[in-house]
Steps between C-alpha positions, in 0.01 A plus 500: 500500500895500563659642769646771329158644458584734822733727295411871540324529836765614687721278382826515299516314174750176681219486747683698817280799665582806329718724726556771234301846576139471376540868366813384283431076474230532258640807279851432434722233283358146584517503143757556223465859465820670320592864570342683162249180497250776365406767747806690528742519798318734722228217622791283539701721717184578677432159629891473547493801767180347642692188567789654661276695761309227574598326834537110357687322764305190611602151605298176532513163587276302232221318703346248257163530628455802331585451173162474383393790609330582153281169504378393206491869285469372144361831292729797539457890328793751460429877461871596476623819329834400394655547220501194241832251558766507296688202399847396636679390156893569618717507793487886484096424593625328787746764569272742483251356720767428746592866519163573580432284737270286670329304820714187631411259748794391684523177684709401792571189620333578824173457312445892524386694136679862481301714211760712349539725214776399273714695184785484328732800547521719173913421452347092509760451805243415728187436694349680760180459715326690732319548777821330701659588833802454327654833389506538128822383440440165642157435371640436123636201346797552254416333176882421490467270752211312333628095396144387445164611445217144544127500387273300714483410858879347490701596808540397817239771602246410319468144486568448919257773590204257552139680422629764412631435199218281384312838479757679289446461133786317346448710191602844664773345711879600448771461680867677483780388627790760527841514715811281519265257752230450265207695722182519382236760470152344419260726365115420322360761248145599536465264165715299242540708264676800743718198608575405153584867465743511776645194436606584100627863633737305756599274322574718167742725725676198622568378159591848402690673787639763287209710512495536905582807617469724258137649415398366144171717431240265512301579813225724379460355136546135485429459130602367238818683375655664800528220738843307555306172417514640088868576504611204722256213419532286178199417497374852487700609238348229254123601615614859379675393197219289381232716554729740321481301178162395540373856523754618223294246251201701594659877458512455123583935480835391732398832707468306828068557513260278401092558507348351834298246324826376353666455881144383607467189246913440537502441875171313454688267189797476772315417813195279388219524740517865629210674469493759188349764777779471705741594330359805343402604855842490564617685249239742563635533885850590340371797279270623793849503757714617195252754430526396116268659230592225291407141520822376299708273691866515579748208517550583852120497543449152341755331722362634795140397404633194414684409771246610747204311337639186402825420786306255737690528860489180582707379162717781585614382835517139388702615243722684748510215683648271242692729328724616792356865390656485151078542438584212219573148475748283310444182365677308842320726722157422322595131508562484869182710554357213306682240638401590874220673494257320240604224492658424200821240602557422152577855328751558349688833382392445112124517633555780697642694160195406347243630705751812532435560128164388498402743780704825471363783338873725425647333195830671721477273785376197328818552274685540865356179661338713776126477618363856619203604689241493240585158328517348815164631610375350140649198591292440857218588305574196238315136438812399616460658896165394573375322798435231246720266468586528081507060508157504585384684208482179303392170586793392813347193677505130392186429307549142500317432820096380515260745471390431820874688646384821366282826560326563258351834348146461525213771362125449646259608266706729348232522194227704735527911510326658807365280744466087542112576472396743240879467331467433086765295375771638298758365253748806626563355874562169333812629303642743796505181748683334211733804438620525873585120443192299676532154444190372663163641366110466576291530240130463639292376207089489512229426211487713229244594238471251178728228670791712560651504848582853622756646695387590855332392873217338531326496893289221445109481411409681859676797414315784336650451135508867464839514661624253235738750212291461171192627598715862580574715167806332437543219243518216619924298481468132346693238655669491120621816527618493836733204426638627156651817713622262783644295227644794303675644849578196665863494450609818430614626835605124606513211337473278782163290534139707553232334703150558384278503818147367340205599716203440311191431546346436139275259378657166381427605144678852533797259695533305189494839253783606772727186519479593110643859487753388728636249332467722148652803681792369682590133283798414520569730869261318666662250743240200506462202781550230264893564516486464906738303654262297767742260760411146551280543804253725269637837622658756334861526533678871520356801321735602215719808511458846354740433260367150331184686500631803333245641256203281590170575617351279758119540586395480920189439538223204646584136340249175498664195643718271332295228458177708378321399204225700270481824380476710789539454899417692812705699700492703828573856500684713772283780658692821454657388158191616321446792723249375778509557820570152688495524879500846458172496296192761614806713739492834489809643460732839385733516204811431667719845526162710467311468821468870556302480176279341679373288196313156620508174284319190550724191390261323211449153610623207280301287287357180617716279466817554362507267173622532160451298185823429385545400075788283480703651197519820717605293832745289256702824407543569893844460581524595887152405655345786714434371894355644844612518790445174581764374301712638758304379842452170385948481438497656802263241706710177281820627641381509857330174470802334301711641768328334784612186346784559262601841549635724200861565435429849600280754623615739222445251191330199392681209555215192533273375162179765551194359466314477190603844263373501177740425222536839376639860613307740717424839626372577817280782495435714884364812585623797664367419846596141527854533363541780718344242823729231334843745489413582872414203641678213296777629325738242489191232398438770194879503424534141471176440287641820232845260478284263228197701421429833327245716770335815405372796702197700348382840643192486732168551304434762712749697378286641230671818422807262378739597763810222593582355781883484624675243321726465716294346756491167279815525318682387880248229523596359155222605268644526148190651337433812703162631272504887467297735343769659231231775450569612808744735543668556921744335760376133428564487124854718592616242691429239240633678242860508779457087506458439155788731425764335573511234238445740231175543519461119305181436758650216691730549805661227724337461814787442804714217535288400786184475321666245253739297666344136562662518895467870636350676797303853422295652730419867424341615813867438725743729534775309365294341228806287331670384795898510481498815271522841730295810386697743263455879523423731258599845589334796247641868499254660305691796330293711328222512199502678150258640314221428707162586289178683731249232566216416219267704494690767661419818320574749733823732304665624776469208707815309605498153676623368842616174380644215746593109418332195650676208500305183539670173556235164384579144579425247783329647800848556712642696175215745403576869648468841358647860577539833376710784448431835661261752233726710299280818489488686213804369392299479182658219232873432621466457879774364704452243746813342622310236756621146571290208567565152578308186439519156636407227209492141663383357125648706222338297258144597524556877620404770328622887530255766430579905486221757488517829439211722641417853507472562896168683478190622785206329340696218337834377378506483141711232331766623317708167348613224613736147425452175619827255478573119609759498811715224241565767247605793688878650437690623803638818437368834349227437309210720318133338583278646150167576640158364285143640547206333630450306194857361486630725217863666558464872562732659298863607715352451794696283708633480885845496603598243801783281604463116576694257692411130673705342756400223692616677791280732728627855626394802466135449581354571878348169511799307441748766685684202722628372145643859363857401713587199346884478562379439925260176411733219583481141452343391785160740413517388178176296365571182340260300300357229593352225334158330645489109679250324328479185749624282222834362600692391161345865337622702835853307469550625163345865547784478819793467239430907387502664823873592476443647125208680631718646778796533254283753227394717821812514619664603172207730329498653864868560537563666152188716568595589851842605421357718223269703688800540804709577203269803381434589852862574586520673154184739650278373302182315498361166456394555138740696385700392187901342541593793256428747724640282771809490280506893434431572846828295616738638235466819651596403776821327357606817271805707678471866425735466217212301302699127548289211640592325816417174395446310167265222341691174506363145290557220754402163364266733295326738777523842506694529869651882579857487638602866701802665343575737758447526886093554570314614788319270709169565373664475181623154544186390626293589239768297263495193748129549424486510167780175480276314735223564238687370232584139700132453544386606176827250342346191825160550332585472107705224579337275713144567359461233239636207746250575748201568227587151396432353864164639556451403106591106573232538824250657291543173241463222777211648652314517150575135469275462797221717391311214324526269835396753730159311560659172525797633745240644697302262522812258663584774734099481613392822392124536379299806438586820646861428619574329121378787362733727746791317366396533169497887585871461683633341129349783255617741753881303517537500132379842441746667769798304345401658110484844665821489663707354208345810304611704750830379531531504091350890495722607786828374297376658199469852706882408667645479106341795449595688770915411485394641116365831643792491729792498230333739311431716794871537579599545143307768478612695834885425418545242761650272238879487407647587158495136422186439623338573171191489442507201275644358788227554742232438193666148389491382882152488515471318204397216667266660676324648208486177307333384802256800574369453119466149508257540731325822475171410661694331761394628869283714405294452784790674764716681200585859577524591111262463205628309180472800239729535243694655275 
């Protein structure tokens, strides 16, 4: 399934062959284990001694054949003995853990991988590691001499050591870099979280170097309460005075004791989610190891219960991280954390006080302006950090546009419980498709009793009628009925307009007792034909937009001709609308999904023939006539006639007068099968005819269990009515509940710009399917998950689940991919992951993001949860993802923890390692675009005029983005990585030993340029000629970008004025069929390149304003501005640029590195 399936089998988590001892490797701290993590000292110390005796020198040289040597293992089991984990929740933890020791793979720039075991001296002075043929003195590393301690795969090391270091998780990579000439020692952890752990301890004693060299008591405890972390950290202080107070409302005797029910339900009211059991286990484990006869708790007890249970490592480090381990934030730190890491350019210091008092739980600290542990844990877990984007949550996109621009929620007899055979109707699925915000519904209607049409499927007269609903013990649903619910629920959830998809087949007296009740139901709602706009030459101009149709009902279904006259008419009927079998009639075939059932169905044959009296006050309420598929061949067959003689304007949309339409709207109706043919084998053809007319997809009829096709499918070849059985619950109706998300759920979403535009080239099934516009990246670290719940049905007590994430990636054929984290087992309901995965997306637009969780299991894996999101409304940054059930419902604080962030660069990835160096691709191997000769000489003249633009926006978008990455590379760090820690990584560098900076933050002509102070090294003065040459590109870009947008702008204007004489022009330059219709190709392709690469240009300025913001803030914030460089200074530079960022916020979205959330 992925290839990281192979962890396990002999194989170290990053994916290199395990060299440690396989008496020790499996049996010893791969985890975060603490000394006193439950099991006393003794088994500890045991496994210590083990270690020491055991002989553990080894050396290899990666080969890359062999790092599969687990194939494809997918199911794993665990029958360890070790004690339970215990949480790291301070830098004592880490200390602690330190102390103790663990396994280290150390890399060498010779490619060779030395397995060593590391600790941390008891004084804190320094590190040893042995097995070395260095004597003991020399195999150490003074933590004195320690400038720098990098996550990640960042140094010189790692990132020239070709496949090696593709195998070494980037996760569990660290690097240190000690002495006077900046050496490094590289080092990967056995997993993230142990390099998380070593990272904080480092880290914490270089921001504290007091505390080295003298023993400080925390190497067998660890806990709360004796560790330096309490007395030194902030941060820890305010965790112990709050859960002071909060406990001291609780101990209403003031004796310091409370019941343990009363601790149980307060750590459950503090920390909502955790599991009621849990805790009192806990407290349980502390009386057994206390060897209390009382179950009364102690302050001392709570806070260690509490912080145990409820500190999530991950936050912790994070926290650490940001808060240069003060363990707390202030309002500028938690501004440039959201300035730089989500995303958010425009907040501002007020906002950040806000969600500091909205979020903090200690009265103290809120009162203090300082964000601890726990209220920023509360705040990743917020509305406000989810993957979804907060604007989409209501109605975002232009509604203005014809209904024909638009996907459209669409429910397929939603009315029918069980099967499409033996299914009764029911009022129920009727209101739930309205409730999740369907806006086109099928209501099949038949002949009823006593004249009354009833709601349901008829099969025709050669269909046993005992598969018909009303002869089962059910009462029967009246047509009546039916439509005074639709009509009662038809706007609640959106008030945009609701298509009523008639398929009847009724006698013309039932029609007439129909057309009746709808026009009594709905009145003034329903939208009639008599207010239709019809065009001169008898067809029907534009559909409307959602929003002139807002609140109106309009009624699909078959229509007589104009020009009929009488009572009734006759009309033909499609096949499978009814439920026959078509071509597929007397087949025997399987359910789809439940072959092994082995369950055989013969397709019923349809009637002979296919005709239906029509009455004509039913067919005069039809607003949007109901068609076959032959509405679609026979456009298809006039365009290649008409372009044998007068060709279209394009290939992509109708240019010429089509033959004969009829003078009113329509629908074309296809099944399954042939859209599917059609999406394969003529997608641009089915693009072009969904620019003017609404097309709908139905199920196959021989899906008779009402499972869904993938939407998806359809949705890239235009189809705006994708028809899905609501009822249904699974991955189909997930990933149309992710499309229709993100425009609030209203029922209509905007299909892509190159589905609407009149002059555009699409073509799904090419790699670069909008030429001019490069592929962005999405790159996923999946963190970790949070309450995770035991699959349904899972009633085992003691059984704990081995939960892993899949990660499934929908959209054109060259963007769908999925993989997987490794299994966490028995990691029961927090596991940590800490896996990275990237993505290539060559149409944002239509792709879709899927995650899974799954209990890894022998005989099946169970689902657990999962969340299916647009690619459009993802935020970078940290971000919860809240998990819902297999009927779409949110399971209550269950969520996964990840961190996004899109480029339009690739790196990182093995596939695309050639583009990881950027800073060495020079001009010459540059790729320029290129715009297409069409053979028509006045046309080719004027497409000539934008080759220099062209050039010009590579050349600048290039630059700027070259000099970035060479920028972070010199800082030793990688591609992705954020300016701020770009910027923190280079003011260490510049501060002398007395704390002074050599070098300050300077405004020239308004760019943040650093001038040096003092003499610098050379590597020094490099990395500041680096960052200045990083400036002038960014300040080339911003200022030149408008002129040349402008350029390819005035090109893309003069060849539109030609798009109406492209037949004619052709025609003069003696071009005729296939070679006028190339040319025709050559234009839509022209004109689409030169709107991609003016948004490009446009985005990439947008991300240059924001990144000289991130900048000045950046070096406010690590001192490298002067005492009049305030920071109203630095804020009232960019100004401009923020005036200019929110004037456009959907601007570039397409190649934007940020999201456009708010404060």
């Amino acid at each position: 399934m992925s290839e990281r399936d192979g962890y396990g089998d002999g194989l170290c988590s990053d994916g290199a062959p395990d060299c440690i001892p396989p008496r020790v490797s499996r049996g010893r701290r791969s985890g975060v284990i603490l000394p006193g993590g439950g099991g006393g000292q003794d088994t500890d110390t045991i496994l210590l001694e083990s270690v020491k005796a055991a002989p553990r020198r080894s050396s290899i040289i990666k080969d890359p054949s062999v790092h599969k040597v687990g194939g494809g293992r997918k199911k794993t089991v665990s029958f360890s003995s070790m004690p339970s984990e215990k949480k790291v929740s301070s830098a004592a933890d880490c200390l602690a853990f330190m102390q103790g020791g663990c396994e280290l793979k150390k890399i060498r720039p010779n490619s060779r991988v030395y397995c060593r075991f590391y600790t941390l001296e008891s004084d804190l002075s320094c590190l040893r590691w042995e097995p070395s043929k260095k004597d003991g003195d020399r195999a150490r590393l003074d933590v004195s001499s320690i400038r720098e301690v990098r996550t990640g795969k960042s140094t010189e090391t790692f990132l020239h050591n070709g496949p090696l270091s593709e195998h070494l998780a980037e996760e569990a990579a660290f690097s240190i870099i000690h002495g006077d000439d900046y050496q490094t020692l590289d080092l990967v952890a056995l997993s993230a979280d142990v390099a998380n752990i070593w990272v904080t301890g480092l880290r914490y004693l270089l921001a504290h170097p007091s505390i080295i060299g003298g023993a400080w008591g925390g190497g067998g405890g660890g806990g709360l309460g004796e560790g330096v972390s309490v007395e030194g950290s902030l941060g820890s202080k305010m965790r112990s005075e709050w859960l002071a107070a909060e406990f001291a409302l609780v101990d209403e005797d003031g004796y310091g004791i409370v019941s343990e029910d009363v601790a149980v339900a307060t750590i459950c009211k503090l920390c909502p989610g955790i599991k009621e059991a849990k805790v009192r286990l806990r407290f349980k484990e502390i009386q057994r190891s206390k060897e209390k006869l009382t179950s009364h708790v102690t302050r001392e007890e709570f806070q260690e219960a509490y912080c145990e249970l409820c500190t999530r490592p991950d936050v912790y480090f994070l926290l650490v991280q940001l808060s240069k381990d003060r363990e707390c934030l202030d309002p500028q730190d938690l501004r440039l954390f959201l300035e730089t890491e989500q995303g958010l350019s425009l907040a501002t210091t007020e906002g950040c006080w806000e969600l500091l008092r909205r979020y903090e739980p200690s009265a103290q600290s809120r009162e203090r302006g300082l964000l601890g542990l726990d209220g920023f844990a509360r705040y990743l877990q917020s509305p406000e950090c989810q993957l979804l984007d907060p604007e989409h949550l209501g109605v975002c996109q232009d509604m203005n546009m014809p209904l024909s621009h638009y996907y459209i929620s669409t429910s397929y007899r939603s009315y029918l419980l069980d099967d499409q055979v033996h299914g009764r109707a029911d009022i129920g699925g009727l209101i739930k498709a309205l409730q999740s915000g369907c806006r086109c519904l099928e209501l099949g209607v038949t002949d009823g009793p006593e004249g009354e049409p009833l709601l349901g499927v008829d099969y025709g007269p050669d269909i046993p009628r005992h598969h018909h609903h009303h002869h089962h013990h059910h009462a029967p649903v009246t047509i009546r009925s039916a439509l005074e619910v639709v009509n009662k629920y038809a706007f609640l959830t959106s008030q945009y307009p609701l298509l009523v998809y008639l398929c009847q087949r009724c006698s013309p007296a039932q029609q007439r007792t129909m057309a009746q009740h709808l026009k009594k139901v709905f009145g003034s709602r329903l939208y009639t034909p008599e207010a239709l706009p019809v065009s001169l030459g008898g067809r029907a101009t534009t559909l409307p937009s959602p929003e002139q149709l807002k609140g109106r009902v309009l009624i699909v279904g078959k229509k007589l001709p104009a020009e009929h006259e009488g009572s009734d008419g006759e009309v033909s009927e499609e096949d499978e609308e009814i439920g026959g079998g078509g071509p597929l009639a007397g087949r025997r075939m399987t359910i789809p999904g439940e072959e092994e059932l082995g369950v055989v169905l013969v397709v019923p044959p349809p009637s002979q023939p296919r005709k239906l009296r029509l009455h004509k006050e039913l067919s005069d309420l039809v607003t949007i006539a109901r068609t076959g598929s032959r509405s679609f061949y026979t456009q298809r067959a006039s365009h290649k006639q008409a372009q044998q003689q007068s060709p279209p304007s394009s290939p992509s949309s109708p240019g010429t007068p089509i033959p004969p339409e009829p003078p009113y709207w329509t629908l074309c109706s296809l099944g399954e099968g042939e859209a599917g043919r059609l999406t394969t084998e003529s997608p641009e053809d089915l693009v072009m005819f969904t620019k003017r007319t609404l097309t709908r997809v139905r199920p196959s009829s021989v899906r008779l269990d009402s499972s869904n096709p993938n939407p998806q499918g359809y949705w890239k070849g235009g189809v705006q009515l994708v028809a899905l059985n609501q009822q249904t619950p699974g991955a189909m109706l997930d990933l149309h509940r992710g499309r229709f998300s993100q425009n609030g759920g209203c029922g209509y979403v905007l299909r892509p710009a190159v589905m609407r535009d009149e002059v555009s080239y699409f073509s799904a099934h090419t790699q670069g399917c909008v030429p001019g516009v490069p592929p962005q990246t999405l790159r996923i670290k999946v963190i970790s998950a949070h309450n995770l719940p035991k699959p349904q049905g899972s009633g085992a007590k003691g059984e704990v689940i081995d939960p892993y994430v899949v990660l499934e990636l929908h959209g054109v054929p060259a963007d769908c991919a999925e993989q997987r984290t490794r299994t966490a087992a028995q990691n029961q309901d927090d596991p940590l992951f800490d896996e990275t995965f990237e993505f290539q997306v060559n149409m944002p637009e239509l792709a879709l993001l899927r995650f899974v969780v799954l209990d890894d299991d022998y005989i099946g894996d169970d689902f657990i949860g999962q969340y299916s999101v647009a690619f459009e409304c993802l935020q970078p940054g940290y971000r919860n993802v809240p998990l819902l059930g297999m009927t779409g419902d949110p399971l209550p604080h269950t969520s996964l923890f990840v961190h996004v962030a899109i480029t339009n660069r690739r790196g990182g990835g093995k596939a695309q390692r050639r583009g990881l160096s950027v800073r060495r691709v020079g001009r010459r191997g540059r790729e320029y675009v290129t715009l297409r000769h069409t053979g028509i000489k006045v046309v080719d003249e004027t497409f000539k005029l934008a080759s220099a633009p062209l050039k010009e926006v590579t050349e600048l978008r290039e630059d700027a983005q070259s000099t970035t990455a060479s920028f972070k590379e010199q800082c030793g760090l990688p591609a992705v990585a954020k300016l701020k820690q770009c910027i923190q990584s280079l003011a260490t560098r510049l501060q002398s030993p007395e704390g002074t900076m050599g070098a300050t933050m300077v405004l020239k002509e308004g760019y943040p340029c650093l001038d040096p102070l003092i003499n610098l090294s050379e590597s020094t003065r490099k990395l500041l000629a680096a960052y200045n040459t990083m400036i002038a590109t960014q300040k080339q870009l911003i200022e030149n970008a408008d002129g040349v947008q402008e350029r390819i702008a005035q090109v893309q204007r003069e060849g539109m004025d030609f798009h109406e004489e492209l037949p004619r022009l052709g025609e003069k330059e003696g071009l005729k069929g296939r070679k006028l219709s190339k040319a025709v190709e050559s234009f839509t392709w022209n004109i689409t390149v030169l709107k991609g690469q003016s948004d490009l240009l446009r985005g990439a300025k947008m991300d240059s304003l924001d990144a000289l913001r991130q900048l000045a803030l950046a070096c406010e914030a690590s001192g490298l501005t002067s005492p009049s460089s305030s920071s109203n200074s630095s804020s009232s530079t960019f100004s401009t640029a923020e005036l200019h960022y929110s004037s456009h916020p959907m601007a570039g979205r397409r190649s934007s590195t940020h999201g456009n959330g708010r404060i």
